[in-house]
MARRO-10691 format. One line per 2 residues: their letters; for each residue x, y negated, z of C-alpha. Coordinates in nm, 3 decimals, always signed. Layout:
% residues N
A> X:Y:Z | ...
***
This chain:
% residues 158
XX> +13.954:+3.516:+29.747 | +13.616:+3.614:+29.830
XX> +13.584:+3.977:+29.939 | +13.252:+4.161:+30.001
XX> +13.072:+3.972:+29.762 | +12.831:+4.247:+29.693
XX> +12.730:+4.220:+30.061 | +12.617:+3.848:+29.985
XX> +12.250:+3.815:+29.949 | +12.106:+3.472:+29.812
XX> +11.759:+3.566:+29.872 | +11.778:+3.508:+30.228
XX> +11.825:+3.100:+30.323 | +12.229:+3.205:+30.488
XX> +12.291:+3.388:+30.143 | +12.084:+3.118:+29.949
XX> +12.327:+2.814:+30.142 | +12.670:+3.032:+30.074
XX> +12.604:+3.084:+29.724 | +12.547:+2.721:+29.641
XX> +12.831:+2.615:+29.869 | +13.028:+2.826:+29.647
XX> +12.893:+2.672:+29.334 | +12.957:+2.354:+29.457
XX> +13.342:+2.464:+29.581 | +13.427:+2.584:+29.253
XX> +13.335:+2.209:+29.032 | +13.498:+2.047:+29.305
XX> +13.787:+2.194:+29.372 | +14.082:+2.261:+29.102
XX> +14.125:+2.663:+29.253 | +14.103:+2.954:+29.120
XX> +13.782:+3.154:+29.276 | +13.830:+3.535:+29.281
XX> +13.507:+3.718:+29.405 | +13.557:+4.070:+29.478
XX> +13.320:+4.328:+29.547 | +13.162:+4.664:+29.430
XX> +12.968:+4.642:+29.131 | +12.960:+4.231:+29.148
XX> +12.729:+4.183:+28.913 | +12.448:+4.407:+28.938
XX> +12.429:+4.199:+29.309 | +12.205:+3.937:+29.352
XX> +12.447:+3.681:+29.380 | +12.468:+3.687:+28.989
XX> +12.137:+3.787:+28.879 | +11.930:+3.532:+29.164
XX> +12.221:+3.243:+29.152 | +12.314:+3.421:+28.765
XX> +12.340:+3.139:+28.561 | +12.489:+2.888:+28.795
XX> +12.780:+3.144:+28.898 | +12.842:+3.351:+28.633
XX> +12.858:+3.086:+28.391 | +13.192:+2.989:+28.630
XX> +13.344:+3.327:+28.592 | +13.490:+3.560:+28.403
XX> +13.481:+3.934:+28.495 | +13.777:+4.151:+28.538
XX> +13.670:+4.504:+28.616 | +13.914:+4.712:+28.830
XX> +13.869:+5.084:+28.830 | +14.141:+5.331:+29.032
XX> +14.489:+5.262:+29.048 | +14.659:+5.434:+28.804
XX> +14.924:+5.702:+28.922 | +15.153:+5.577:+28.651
XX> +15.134:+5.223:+28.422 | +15.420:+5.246:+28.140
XX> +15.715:+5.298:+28.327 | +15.595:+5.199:+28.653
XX> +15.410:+5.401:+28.921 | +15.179:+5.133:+29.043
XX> +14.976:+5.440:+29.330 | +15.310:+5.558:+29.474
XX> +15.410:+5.207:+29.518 | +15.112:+5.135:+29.757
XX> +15.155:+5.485:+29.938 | +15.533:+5.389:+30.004
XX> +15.454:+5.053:+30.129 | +15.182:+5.193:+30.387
XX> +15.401:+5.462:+30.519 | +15.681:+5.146:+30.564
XX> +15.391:+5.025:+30.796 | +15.307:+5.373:+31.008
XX> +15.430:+5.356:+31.358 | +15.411:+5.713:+31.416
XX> +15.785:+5.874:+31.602 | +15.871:+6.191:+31.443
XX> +15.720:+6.078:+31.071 | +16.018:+6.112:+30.782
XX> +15.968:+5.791:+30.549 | +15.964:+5.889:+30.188
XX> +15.716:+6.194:+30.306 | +15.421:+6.074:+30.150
XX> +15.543:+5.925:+29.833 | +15.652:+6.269:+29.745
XX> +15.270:+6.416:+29.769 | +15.175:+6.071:+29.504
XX> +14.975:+6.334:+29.281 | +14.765:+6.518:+29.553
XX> +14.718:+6.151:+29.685 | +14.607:+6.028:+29.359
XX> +14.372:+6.346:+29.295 | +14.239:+6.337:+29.619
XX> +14.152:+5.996:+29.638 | +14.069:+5.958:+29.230
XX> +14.315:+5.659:+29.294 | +14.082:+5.461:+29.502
XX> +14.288:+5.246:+29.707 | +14.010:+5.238:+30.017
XX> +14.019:+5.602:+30.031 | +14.347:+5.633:+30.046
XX> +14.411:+5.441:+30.315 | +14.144:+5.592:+30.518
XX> +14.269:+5.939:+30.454 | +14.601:+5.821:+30.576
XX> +14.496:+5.607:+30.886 | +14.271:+5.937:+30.939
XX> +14.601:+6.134:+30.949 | +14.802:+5.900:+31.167
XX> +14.509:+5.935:+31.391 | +14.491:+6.257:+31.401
XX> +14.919:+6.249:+31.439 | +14.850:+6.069:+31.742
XX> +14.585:+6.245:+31.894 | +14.792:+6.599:+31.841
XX> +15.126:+6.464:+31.967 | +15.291:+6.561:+31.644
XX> +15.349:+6.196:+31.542 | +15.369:+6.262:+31.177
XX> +15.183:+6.326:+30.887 | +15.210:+6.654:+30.689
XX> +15.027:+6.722:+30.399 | +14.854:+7.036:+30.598
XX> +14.713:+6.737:+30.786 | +14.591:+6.536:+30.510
XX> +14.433:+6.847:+30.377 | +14.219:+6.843:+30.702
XX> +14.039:+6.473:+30.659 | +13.754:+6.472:+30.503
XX> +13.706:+6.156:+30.317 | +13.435:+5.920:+30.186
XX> +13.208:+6.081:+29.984 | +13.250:+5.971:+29.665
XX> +13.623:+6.064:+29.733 | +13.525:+6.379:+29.856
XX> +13.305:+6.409:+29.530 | +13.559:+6.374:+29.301
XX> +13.811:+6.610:+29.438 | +13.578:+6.904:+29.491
XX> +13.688:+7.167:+29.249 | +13.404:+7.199:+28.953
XX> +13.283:+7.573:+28.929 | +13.156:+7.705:+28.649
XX> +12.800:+7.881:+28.731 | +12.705:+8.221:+28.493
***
């Protein structure tokens, strides 16, 4: 897996040697080549290199996490497993999958959001010697701004 990919600039002779080493990677080797990135193929790795890497790939376009898939709840599944990773003392586990909704809303299910908000709030745990995070606290990060975007409250204007 190739993350970043939108960061990858074949108009420069680095970008230029990376994108046909990747070319040449994917007819040689029996793998599967997942390039990930935001908005992969408005970048020029696919509109300079276009032909020769595009015509090797086949886009699958992720939006948010979904709070809920069928009977599964795919969002509170990746909040539980990063609170399983929070070294913080006096945190309860099972605190922050209960606030999956605000999480969701707050974040518009992006998953890079949400886990800055929540390293953010173990940061800010830390820092006040509370060693936990509270939903008061989360409500005091401010987050990226398209996050932030999204979550601001639309008001109607007369």
């Amino acid at each position: 897996m190739i993350d970043e990919i939108h960061c990858l600039n074949p108009r420069t002779t680095t970008g230029a040697q990376t994108a046909d080493l990747l070319k040449d990677l994917s007819e040689r080797l029996p793998a599967t080549f997942v390039y990930a990135g935001i908005n992969v193929t408005d970048t020029p790795l696919f509109s300079v290199r276009g032909a020769q890497l595009a015509g090797r790939a086949t886009l699958v376009d992720c939006g948010p996490l979904p709070a809920r898939h069928g009977t599964r709840h795919p969002f509170r599944d990746v909040i539980t497993d990063i609170e399983t990773h929070l070294d913080l003392q006096q945190h309860k586990p099972g605190t922050l999958p209960r606030h999956t909704q605000y999480l969701h809303q707050r974040t518009a299910g992006r998953i890079g959001s949400l886990t800055r908000l929540i390293r953010q709030a173990a940061i800010t745990a830390i820092s006040d010697g509370t060693e936990r995070i509270t939903k008061t606290t989360l409500d005091t990060i401010r987050l990226d701004h398209l996050a932030e975007t999204q979550h601001r409250p639309h008001t109607r204007t007369r």
